[in-house]
BASE-652567 format. One record per residue (C-alpha): x, y, z; residue in three letters. Coordinates in Angstrom, 2 decimals. Example, Ala and Ser with C-alpha at 12.3 -4.5 7.8 and 13.67 -1.06 7.14 Angstrom:
BEGIN
<pt xx="12.30" yy="-4.50" zz="7.80" rest="Ala"/>
<pt xx="13.67" yy="-1.06" zz="7.14" rest="Ser"/>
END
This chain:
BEGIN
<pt xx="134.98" yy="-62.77" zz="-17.41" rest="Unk"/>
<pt xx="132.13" yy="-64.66" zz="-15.89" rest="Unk"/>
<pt xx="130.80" yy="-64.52" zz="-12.55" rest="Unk"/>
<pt xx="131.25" yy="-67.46" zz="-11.85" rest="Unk"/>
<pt xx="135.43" yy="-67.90" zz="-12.52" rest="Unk"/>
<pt xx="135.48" yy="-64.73" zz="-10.09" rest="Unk"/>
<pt xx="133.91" yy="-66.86" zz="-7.21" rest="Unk"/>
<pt xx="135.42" yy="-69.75" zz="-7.77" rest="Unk"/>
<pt xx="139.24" yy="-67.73" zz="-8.19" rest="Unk"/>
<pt xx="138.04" yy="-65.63" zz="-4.91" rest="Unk"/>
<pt xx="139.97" yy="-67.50" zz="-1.33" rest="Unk"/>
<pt xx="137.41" yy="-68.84" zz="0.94" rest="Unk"/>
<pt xx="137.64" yy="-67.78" zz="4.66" rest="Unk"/>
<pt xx="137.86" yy="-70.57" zz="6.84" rest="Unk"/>
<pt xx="135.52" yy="-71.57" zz="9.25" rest="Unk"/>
<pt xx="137.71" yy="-71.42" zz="12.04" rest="Unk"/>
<pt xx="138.77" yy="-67.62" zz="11.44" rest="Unk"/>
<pt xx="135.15" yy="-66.63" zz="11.37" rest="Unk"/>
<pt xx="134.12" yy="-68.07" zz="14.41" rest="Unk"/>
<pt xx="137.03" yy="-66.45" zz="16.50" rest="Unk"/>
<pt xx="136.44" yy="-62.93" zz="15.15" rest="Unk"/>
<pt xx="132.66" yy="-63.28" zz="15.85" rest="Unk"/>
<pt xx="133.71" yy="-64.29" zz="19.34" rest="Unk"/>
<pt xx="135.91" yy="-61.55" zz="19.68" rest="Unk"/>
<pt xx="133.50" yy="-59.21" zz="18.77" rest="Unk"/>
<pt xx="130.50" yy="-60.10" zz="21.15" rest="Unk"/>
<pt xx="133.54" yy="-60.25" zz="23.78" rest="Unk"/>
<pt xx="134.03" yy="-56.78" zz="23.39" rest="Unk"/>
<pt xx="130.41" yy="-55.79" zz="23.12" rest="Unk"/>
<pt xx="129.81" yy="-57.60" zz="25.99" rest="Unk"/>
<pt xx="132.93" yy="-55.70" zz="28.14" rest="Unk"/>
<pt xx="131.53" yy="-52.41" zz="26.61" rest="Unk"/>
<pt xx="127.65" yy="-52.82" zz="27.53" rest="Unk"/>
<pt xx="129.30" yy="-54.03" zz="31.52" rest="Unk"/>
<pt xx="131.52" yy="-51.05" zz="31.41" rest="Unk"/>
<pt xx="129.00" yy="-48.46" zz="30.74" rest="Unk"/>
<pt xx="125.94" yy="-49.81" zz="32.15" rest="Unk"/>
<pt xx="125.85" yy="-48.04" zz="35.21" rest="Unk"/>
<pt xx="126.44" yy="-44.43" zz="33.30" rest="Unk"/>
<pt xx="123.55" yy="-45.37" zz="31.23" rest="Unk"/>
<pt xx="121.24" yy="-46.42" zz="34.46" rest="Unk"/>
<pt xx="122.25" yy="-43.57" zz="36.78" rest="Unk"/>
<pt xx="121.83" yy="-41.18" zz="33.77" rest="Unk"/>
<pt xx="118.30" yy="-42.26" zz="32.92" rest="Unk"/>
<pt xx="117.14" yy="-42.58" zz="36.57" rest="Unk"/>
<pt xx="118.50" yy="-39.15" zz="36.73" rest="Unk"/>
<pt xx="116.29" yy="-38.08" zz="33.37" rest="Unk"/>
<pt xx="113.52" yy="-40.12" zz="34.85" rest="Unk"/>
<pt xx="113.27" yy="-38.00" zz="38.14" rest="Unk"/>
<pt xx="114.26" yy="-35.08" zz="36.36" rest="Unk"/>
<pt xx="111.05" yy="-35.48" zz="34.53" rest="Unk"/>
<pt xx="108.64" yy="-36.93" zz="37.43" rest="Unk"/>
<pt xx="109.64" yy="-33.54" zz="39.37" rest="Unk"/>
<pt xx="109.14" yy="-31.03" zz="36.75" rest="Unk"/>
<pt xx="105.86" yy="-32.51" zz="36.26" rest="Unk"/>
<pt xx="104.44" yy="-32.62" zz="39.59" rest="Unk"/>
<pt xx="106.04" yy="-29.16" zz="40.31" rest="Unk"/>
<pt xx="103.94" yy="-27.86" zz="37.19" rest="Unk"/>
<pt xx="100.45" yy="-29.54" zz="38.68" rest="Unk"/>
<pt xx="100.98" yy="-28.27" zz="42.24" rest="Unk"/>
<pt xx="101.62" yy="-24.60" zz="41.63" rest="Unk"/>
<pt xx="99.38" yy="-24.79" zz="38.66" rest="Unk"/>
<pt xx="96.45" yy="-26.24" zz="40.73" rest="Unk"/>
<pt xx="97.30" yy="-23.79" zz="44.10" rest="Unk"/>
<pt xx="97.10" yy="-20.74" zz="41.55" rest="Unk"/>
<pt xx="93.48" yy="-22.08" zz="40.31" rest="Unk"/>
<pt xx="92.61" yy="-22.54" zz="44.17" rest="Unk"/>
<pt xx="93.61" yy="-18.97" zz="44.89" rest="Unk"/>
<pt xx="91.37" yy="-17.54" zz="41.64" rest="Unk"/>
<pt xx="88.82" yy="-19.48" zz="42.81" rest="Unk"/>
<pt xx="88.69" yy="-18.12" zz="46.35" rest="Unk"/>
<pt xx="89.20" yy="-14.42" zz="44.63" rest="Unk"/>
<pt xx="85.58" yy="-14.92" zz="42.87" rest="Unk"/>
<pt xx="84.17" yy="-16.86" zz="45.61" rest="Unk"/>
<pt xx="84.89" yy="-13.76" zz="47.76" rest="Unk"/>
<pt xx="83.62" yy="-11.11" zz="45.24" rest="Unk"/>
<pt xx="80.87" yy="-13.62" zz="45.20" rest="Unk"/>
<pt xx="80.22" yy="-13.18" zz="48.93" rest="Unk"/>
<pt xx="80.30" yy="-9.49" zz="49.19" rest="Unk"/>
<pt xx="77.88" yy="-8.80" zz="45.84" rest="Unk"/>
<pt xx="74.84" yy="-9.85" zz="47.37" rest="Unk"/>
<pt xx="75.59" yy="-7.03" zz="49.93" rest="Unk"/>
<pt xx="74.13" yy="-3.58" zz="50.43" rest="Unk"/>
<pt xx="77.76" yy="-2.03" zz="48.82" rest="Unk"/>
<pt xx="78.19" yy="-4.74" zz="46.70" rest="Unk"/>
<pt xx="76.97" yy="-3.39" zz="43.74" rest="Unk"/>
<pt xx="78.89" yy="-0.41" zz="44.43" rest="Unk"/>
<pt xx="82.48" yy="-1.87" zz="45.68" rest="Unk"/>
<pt xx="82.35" yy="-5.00" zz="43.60" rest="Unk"/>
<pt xx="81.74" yy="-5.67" zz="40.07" rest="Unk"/>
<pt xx="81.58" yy="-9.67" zz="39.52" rest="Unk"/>
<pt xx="82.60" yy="-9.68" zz="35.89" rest="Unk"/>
<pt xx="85.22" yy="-7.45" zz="36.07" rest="Unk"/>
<pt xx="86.86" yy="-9.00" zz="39.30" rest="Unk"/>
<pt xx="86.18" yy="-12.51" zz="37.16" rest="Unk"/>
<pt xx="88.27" yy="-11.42" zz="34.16" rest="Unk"/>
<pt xx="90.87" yy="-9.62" zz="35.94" rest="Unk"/>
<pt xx="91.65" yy="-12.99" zz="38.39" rest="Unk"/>
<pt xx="91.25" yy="-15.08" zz="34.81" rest="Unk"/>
<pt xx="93.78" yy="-13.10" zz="33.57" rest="Unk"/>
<pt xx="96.42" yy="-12.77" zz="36.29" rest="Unk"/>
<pt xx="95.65" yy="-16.54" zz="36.73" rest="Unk"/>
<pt xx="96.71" yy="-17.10" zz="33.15" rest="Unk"/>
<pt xx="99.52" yy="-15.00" zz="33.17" rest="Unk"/>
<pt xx="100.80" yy="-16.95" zz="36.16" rest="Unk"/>
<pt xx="100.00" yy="-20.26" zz="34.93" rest="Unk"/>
<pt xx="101.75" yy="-19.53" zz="31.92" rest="Unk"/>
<pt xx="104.95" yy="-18.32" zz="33.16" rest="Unk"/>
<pt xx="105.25" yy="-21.06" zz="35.90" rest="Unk"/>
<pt xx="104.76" yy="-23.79" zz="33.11" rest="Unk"/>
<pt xx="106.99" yy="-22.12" zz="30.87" rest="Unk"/>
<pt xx="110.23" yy="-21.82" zz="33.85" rest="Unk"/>
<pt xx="109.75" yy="-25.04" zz="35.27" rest="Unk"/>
<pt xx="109.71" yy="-27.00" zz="32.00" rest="Unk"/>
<pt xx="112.57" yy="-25.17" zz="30.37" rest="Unk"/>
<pt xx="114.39" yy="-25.47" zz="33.67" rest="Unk"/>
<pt xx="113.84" yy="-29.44" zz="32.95" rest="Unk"/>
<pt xx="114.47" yy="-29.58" zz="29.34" rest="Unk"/>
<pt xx="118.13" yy="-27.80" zz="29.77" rest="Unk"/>
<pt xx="118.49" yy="-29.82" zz="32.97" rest="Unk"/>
<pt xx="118.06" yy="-33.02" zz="30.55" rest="Unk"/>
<pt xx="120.15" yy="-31.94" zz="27.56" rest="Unk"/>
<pt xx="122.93" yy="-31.37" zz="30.93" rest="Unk"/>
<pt xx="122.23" yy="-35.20" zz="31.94" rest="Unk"/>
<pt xx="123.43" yy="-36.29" zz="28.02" rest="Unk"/>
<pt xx="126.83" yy="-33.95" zz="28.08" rest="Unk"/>
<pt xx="125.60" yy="-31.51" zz="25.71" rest="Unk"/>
<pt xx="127.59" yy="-28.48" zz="26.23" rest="Unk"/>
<pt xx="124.63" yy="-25.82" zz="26.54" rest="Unk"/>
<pt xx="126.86" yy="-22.91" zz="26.30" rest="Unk"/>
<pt xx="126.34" yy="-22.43" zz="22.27" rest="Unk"/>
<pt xx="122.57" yy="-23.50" zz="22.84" rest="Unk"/>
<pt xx="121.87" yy="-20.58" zz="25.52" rest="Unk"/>
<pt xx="124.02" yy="-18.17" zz="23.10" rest="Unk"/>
<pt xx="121.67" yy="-19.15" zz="20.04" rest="Unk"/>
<pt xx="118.64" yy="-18.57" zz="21.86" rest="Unk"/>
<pt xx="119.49" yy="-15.61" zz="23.21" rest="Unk"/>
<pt xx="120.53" yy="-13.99" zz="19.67" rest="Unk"/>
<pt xx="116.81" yy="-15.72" zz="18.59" rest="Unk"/>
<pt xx="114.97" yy="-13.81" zz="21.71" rest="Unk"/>
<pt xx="116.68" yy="-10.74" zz="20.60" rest="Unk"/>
<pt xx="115.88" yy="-11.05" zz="17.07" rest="Unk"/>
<pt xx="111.96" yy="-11.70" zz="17.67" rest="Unk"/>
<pt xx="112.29" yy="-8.89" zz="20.66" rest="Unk"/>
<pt xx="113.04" yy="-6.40" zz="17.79" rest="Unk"/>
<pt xx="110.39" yy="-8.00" zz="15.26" rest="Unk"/>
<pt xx="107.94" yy="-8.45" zz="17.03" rest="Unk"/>
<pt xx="108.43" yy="-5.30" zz="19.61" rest="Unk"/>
<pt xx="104.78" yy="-4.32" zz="19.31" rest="Unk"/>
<pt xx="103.35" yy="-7.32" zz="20.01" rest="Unk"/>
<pt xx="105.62" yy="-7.73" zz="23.19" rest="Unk"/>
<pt xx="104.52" yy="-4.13" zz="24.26" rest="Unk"/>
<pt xx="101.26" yy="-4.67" zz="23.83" rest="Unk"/>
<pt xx="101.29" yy="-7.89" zz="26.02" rest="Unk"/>
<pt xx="103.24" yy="-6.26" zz="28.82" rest="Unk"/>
<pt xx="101.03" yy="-3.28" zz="28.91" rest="Unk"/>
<pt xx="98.18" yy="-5.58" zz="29.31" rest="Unk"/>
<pt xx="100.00" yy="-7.38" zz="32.02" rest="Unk"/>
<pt xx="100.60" yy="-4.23" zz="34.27" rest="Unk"/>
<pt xx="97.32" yy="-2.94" zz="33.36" rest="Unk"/>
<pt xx="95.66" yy="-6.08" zz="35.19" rest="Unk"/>
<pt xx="97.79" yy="-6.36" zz="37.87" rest="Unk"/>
<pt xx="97.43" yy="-2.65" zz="38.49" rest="Unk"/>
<pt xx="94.03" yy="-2.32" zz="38.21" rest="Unk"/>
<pt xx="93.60" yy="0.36" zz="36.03" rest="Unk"/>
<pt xx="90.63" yy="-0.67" zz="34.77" rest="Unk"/>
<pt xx="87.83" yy="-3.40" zz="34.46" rest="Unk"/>
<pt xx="84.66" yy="-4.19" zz="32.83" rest="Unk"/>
<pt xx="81.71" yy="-1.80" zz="33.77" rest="Unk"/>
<pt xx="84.35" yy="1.01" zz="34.06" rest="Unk"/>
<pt xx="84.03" yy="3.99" zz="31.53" rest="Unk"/>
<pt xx="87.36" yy="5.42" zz="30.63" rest="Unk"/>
<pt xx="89.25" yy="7.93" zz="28.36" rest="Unk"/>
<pt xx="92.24" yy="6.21" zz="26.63" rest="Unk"/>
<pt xx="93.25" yy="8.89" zz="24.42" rest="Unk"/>
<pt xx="92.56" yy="7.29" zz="21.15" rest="Unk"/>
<pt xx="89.26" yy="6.21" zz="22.43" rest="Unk"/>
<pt xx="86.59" yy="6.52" zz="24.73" rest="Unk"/>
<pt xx="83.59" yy="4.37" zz="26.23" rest="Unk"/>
<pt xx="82.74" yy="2.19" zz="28.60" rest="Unk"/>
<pt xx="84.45" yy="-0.95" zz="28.72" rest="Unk"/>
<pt xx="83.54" yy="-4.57" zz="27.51" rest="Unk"/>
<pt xx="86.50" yy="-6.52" zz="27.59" rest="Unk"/>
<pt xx="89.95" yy="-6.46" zz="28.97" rest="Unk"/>
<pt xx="92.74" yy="-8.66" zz="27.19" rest="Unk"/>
<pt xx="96.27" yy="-9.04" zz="27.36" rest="Unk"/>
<pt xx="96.68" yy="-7.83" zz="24.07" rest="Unk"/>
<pt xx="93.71" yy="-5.55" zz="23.26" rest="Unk"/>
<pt xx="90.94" yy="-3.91" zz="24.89" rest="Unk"/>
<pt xx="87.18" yy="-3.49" zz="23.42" rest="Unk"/>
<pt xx="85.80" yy="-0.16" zz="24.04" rest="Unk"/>
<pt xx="81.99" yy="0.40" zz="23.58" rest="Unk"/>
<pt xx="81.48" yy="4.25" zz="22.26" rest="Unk"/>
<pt xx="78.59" yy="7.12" zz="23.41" rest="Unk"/>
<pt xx="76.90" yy="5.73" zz="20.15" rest="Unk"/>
<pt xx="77.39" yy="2.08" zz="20.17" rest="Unk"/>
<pt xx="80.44" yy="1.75" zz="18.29" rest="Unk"/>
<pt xx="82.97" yy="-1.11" zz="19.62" rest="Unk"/>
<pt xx="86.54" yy="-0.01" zz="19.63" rest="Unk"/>
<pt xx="89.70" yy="-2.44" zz="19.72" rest="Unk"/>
<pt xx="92.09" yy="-0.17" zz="21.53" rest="Unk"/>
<pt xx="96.31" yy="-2.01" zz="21.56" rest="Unk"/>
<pt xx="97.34" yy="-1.75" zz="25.31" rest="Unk"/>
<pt xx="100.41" yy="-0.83" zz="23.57" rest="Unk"/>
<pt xx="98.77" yy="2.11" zz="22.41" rest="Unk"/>
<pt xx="97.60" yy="3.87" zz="25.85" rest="Unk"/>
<pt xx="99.28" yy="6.24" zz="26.62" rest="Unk"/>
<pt xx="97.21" yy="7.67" zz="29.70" rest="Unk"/>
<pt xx="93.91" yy="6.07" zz="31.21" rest="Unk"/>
<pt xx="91.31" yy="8.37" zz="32.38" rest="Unk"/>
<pt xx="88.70" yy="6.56" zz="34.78" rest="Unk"/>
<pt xx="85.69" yy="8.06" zz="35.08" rest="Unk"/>
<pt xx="84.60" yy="4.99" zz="37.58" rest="Unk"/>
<pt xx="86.48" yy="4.83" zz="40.64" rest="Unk"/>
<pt xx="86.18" yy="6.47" zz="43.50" rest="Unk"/>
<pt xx="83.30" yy="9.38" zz="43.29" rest="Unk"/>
<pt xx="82.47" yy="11.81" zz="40.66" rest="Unk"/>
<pt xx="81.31" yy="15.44" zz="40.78" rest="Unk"/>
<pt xx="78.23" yy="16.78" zz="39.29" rest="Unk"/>
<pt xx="78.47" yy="21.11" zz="38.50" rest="Unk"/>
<pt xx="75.51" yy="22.76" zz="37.39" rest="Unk"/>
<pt xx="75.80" yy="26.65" zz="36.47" rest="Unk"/>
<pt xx="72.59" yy="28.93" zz="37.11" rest="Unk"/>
<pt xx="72.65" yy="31.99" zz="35.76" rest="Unk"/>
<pt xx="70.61" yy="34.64" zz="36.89" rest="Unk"/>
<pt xx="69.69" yy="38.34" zz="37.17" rest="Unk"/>
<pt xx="72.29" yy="40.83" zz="38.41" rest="Unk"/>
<pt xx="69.32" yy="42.29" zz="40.05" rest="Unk"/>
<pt xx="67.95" yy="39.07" zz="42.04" rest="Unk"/>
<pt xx="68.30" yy="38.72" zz="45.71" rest="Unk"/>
<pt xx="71.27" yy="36.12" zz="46.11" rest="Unk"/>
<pt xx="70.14" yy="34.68" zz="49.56" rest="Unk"/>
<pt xx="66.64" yy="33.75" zz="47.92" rest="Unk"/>
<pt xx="68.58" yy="32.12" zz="45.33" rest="Unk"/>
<pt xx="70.64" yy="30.22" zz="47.67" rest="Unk"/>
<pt xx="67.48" yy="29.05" zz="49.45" rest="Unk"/>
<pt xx="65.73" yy="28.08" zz="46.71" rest="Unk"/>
<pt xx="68.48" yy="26.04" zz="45.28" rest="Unk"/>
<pt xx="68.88" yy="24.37" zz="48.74" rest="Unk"/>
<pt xx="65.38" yy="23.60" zz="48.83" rest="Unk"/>
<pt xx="65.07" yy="21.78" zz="45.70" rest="Unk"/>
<pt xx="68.50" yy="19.79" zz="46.44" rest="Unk"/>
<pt xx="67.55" yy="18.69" zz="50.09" rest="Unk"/>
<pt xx="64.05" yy="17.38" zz="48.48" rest="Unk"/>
<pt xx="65.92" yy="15.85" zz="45.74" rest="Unk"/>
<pt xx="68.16" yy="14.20" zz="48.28" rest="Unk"/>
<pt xx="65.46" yy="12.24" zz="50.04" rest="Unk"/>
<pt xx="63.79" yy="10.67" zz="47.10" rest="Unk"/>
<pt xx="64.86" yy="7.54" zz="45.34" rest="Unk"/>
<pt xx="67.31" yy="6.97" zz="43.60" rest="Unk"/>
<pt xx="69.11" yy="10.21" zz="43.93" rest="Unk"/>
<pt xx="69.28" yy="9.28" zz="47.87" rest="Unk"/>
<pt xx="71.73" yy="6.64" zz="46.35" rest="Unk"/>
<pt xx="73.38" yy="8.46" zz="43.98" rest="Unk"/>
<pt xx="74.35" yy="11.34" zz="46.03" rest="Unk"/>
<pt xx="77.34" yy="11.18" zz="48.25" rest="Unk"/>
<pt xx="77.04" yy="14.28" zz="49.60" rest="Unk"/>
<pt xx="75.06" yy="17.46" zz="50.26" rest="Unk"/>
<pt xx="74.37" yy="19.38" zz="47.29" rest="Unk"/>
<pt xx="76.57" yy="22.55" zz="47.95" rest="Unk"/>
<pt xx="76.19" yy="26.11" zz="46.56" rest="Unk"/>
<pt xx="79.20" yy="27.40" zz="46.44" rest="Unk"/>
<pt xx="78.62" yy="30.64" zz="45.35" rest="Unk"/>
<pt xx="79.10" yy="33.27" zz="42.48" rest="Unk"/>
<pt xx="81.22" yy="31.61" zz="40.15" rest="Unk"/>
<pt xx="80.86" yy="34.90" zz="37.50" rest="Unk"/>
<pt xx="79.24" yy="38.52" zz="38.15" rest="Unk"/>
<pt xx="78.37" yy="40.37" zz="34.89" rest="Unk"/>
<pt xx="76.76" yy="43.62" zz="33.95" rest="Unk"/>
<pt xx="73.55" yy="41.68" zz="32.22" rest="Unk"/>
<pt xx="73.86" yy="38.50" zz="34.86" rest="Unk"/>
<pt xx="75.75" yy="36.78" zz="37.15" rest="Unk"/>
<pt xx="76.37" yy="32.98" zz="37.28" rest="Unk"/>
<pt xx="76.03" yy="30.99" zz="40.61" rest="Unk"/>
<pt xx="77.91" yy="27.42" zz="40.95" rest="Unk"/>
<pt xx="76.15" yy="24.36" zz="42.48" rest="Unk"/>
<pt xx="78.03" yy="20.97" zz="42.93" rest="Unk"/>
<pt xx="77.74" yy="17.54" zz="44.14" rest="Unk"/>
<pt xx="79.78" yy="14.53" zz="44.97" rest="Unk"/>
<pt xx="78.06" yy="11.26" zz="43.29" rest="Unk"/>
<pt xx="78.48" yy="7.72" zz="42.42" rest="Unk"/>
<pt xx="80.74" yy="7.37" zz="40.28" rest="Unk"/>
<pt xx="79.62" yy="6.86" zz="36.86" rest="Unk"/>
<pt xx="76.35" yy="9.36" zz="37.78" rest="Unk"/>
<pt xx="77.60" yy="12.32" zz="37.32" rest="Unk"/>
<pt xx="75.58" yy="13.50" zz="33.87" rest="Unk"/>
<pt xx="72.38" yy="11.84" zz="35.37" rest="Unk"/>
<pt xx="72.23" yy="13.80" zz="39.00" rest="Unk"/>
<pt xx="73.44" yy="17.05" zz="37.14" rest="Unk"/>
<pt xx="70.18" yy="16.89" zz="34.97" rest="Unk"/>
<pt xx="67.65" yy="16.00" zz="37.84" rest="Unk"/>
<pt xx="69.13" yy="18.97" zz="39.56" rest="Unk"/>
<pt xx="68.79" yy="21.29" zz="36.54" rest="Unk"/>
<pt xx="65.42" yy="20.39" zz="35.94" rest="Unk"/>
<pt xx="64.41" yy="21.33" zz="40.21" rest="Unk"/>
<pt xx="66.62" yy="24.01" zz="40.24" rest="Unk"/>
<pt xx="64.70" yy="25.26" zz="37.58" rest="Unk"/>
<pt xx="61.01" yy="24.55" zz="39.39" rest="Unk"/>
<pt xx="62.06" yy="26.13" zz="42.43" rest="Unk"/>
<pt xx="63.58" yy="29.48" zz="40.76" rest="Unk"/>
<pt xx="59.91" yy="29.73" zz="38.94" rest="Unk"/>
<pt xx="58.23" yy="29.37" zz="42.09" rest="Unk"/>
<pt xx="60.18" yy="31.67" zz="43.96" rest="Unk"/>
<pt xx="59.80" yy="34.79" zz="41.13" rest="Unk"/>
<pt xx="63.32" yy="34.04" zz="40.35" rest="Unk"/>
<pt xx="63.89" yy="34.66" zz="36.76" rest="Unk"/>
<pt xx="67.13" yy="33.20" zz="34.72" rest="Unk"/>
<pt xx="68.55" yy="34.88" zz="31.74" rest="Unk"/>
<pt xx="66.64" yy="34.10" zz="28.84" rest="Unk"/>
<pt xx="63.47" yy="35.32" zz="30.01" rest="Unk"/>
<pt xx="60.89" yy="37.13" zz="29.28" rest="Unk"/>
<pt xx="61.41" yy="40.56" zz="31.67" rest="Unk"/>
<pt xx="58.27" yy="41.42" zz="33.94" rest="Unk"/>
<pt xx="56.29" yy="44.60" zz="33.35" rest="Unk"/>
<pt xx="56.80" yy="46.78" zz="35.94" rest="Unk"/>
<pt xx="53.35" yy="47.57" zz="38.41" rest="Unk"/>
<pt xx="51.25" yy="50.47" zz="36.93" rest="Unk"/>
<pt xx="52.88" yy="50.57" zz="33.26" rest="Unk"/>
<pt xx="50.19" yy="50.74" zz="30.66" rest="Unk"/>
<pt xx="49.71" yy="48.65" zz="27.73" rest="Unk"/>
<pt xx="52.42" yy="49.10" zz="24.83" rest="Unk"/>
<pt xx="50.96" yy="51.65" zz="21.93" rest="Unk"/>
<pt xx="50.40" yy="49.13" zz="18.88" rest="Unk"/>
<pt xx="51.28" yy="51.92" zz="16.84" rest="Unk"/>
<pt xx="54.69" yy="52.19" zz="18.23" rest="Unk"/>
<pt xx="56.22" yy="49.43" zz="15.71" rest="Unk"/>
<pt xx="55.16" yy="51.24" zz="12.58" rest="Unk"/>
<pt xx="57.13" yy="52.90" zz="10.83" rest="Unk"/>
<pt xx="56.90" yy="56.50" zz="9.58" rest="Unk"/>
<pt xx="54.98" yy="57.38" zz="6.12" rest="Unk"/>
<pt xx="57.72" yy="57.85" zz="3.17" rest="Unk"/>
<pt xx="57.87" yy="60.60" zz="1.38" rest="Unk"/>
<pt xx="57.51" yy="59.01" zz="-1.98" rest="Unk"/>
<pt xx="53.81" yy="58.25" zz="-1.32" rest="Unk"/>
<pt xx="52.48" yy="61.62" zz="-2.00" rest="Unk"/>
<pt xx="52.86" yy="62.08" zz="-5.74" rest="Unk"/>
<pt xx="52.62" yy="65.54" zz="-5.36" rest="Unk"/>
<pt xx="55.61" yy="65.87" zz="-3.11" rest="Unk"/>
<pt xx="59.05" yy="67.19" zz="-3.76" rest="Unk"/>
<pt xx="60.80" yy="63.84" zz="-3.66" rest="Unk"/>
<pt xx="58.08" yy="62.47" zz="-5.93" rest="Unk"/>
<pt xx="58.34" yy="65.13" zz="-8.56" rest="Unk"/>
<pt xx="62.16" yy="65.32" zz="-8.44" rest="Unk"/>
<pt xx="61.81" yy="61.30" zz="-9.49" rest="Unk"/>
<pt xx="59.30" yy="61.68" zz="-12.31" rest="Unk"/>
<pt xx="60.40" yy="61.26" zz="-16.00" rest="Unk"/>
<pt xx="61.59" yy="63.97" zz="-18.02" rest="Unk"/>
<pt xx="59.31" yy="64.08" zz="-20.78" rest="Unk"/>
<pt xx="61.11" yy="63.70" zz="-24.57" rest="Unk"/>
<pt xx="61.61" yy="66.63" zz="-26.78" rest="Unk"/>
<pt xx="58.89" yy="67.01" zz="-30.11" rest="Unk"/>
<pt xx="62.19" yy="67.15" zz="-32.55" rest="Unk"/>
<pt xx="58.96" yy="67.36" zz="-35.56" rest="Unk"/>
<pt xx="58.17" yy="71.24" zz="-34.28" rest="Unk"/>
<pt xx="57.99" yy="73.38" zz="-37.28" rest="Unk"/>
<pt xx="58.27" yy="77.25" zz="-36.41" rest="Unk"/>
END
């Protein structure tokens, strides 16, 4: 059957009907869009301001956190050009520790005050949030446990800043490594070894910190002596040498206190072992103990003082040493007509070709 017969059998509508039913239907579009209009305005002006607020929220505390890390290096600034600056302050370290607290901050006031405004938003369109919250919540628990490492490492870096456990300049012992260090990251800090070697130590890793940098160090120096020496001319010329180390530069700077003898630290039949320390800056420790060595050691020589290790002095009135002394006695076996030399001669063979 053609197309055509099927048209032409098919009843056509009537103009009339048509007309009606499209009148009817913009009628009740019409009562619809007035009905609901006023949901729809009141729920995007709420969306609107929902928005405007989160935003402007965001750029305040956002931009009052960069004001405050500002003033923090503008202060450390300040005080560096000072006589203790260079000792109290260290510019790049106070730099990256603000940097990183500022981030930190930044970071977590972006991240609450725009998912406060996306769930508040999702709220203004009826979406139940109940199954959303539950989802996420099996999600953050699920990348908690995969990615548990990462998250330690990050929190460890966190406290670590905020704490002030360390900064750059610092040298430390972290366990796994040691060094003096470069950098100090949320996630990972660089290490630069005793031989030049860079080491990437996890934050997650550190288990203890060791700081050899704040506060004051000590420098200990051991002299050992003679049991026989007079200990009161040791003791002055030890303080000698320290009180003229103590007014030359730099070790007037270095040294935070008066070089103090303590006293025997060891007594021995062949010596006896006298302990000398010092409270420095910290970080100068291995520097003031090897000044001090090397005067200690000058004053002891000019005082007669000898260490162990030394040659022992002659005593007054003792001649010279026989040369003769080190040789050793004339053996036996040099005489070939001796005993020992006979008894070690070759027996002589037997003529087996005799003939009686």
């Amino acid at each position: 059957m053609s197309l055509s017969v099927l048209l032409s059998a098919a009843p056509s509508p009537e103009p009339g009907g048509s007309l009606e039913e499209a009148a009817e239907q913009a009628g009740n579009a019409a009562g619809w869009v007035e009905e609901n209009w006023s949901t729809w305005l009141s729920t995007g002006l709420r969306i609107l301001l929902i928005v405007a607020i989160a935003i402007t929220l965001r750029y305040l505390i956002r931009r009052a956190l960069t004001n405050l890390i500002d003033r923090m290096n503008r202060s450390a600034q300040a005080v560096e050009g000072t006589a203790l600056g260079g000792l109290l302050v260290n510019a790049e370290r106070r730099r990256q520790r603000s940097e990183a607290i500022g981030s930190v901050l930044r970071s977590v006031a972006s991240f609450l005050i725009m998912g406060t405004a996306a769930l508040m938003v999702l709220g203004a369109f009826k979406i139940n949030l109940a199954p959303l919250l539950a989802s996420a919540g099996v999600a953050g628990v699920a990348l908690g446990f995969g990615a548990r490492n990462l998250v330690t490492d990050f929190l460890s870096g966190v406290f670590m800043i905020l704490e002030d456990q360390y900064g750059v300049g610092d040298t430390i012992d972290a366990g796994v490594a040691s060094g003096e260090v470069i950098e100090v990251g949320l996630r990972v800090t660089k290490l630069r070894g005793a031989d030049g070697e860079i080491w990437y130590v996890r934050n997650g890793e550190v288990k203890r910190i060791g700081n050899l940098s704040q506060g004051w160090s000590t420098a200990g120096v051991d002299v050992t002596v003679r049991p026989t020496e007079n200990l009161e001319h040791v003791r002055e010329a030890i303080t000698t040498a320290a009180e003229t180390m103590a007014k030359e530069e730099p070790w007037s700077e270095r040294l935070w206190g008066p070089v103090e003898v303590l006293g025997l630290d060891a007594v021995l039949l062949d010596s006896m072992t006298v302990r000398v320390t010092a409270k420095t800056m910290p970080g100068k420790s291995i520097g003031v103990e090897r000044e001090l060595r090397w005067r200690i050691k000058q004053a002891l020589d000019d005082a007669g003082i000898r260490m162990i290790g030394a040659v022992p002095l002659q005593a007054d009135g003792e001649g010279a040493a026989d040369p003769a002394a080190g040789v050793a006695a004339p053996s036996a076996y040099a005489s070939a007509t001796s005993p020992q030399s006979l008894a070690t001669a070759p027996i002589p063979p037997t003529n087996l070709n005799k003939h009686p």
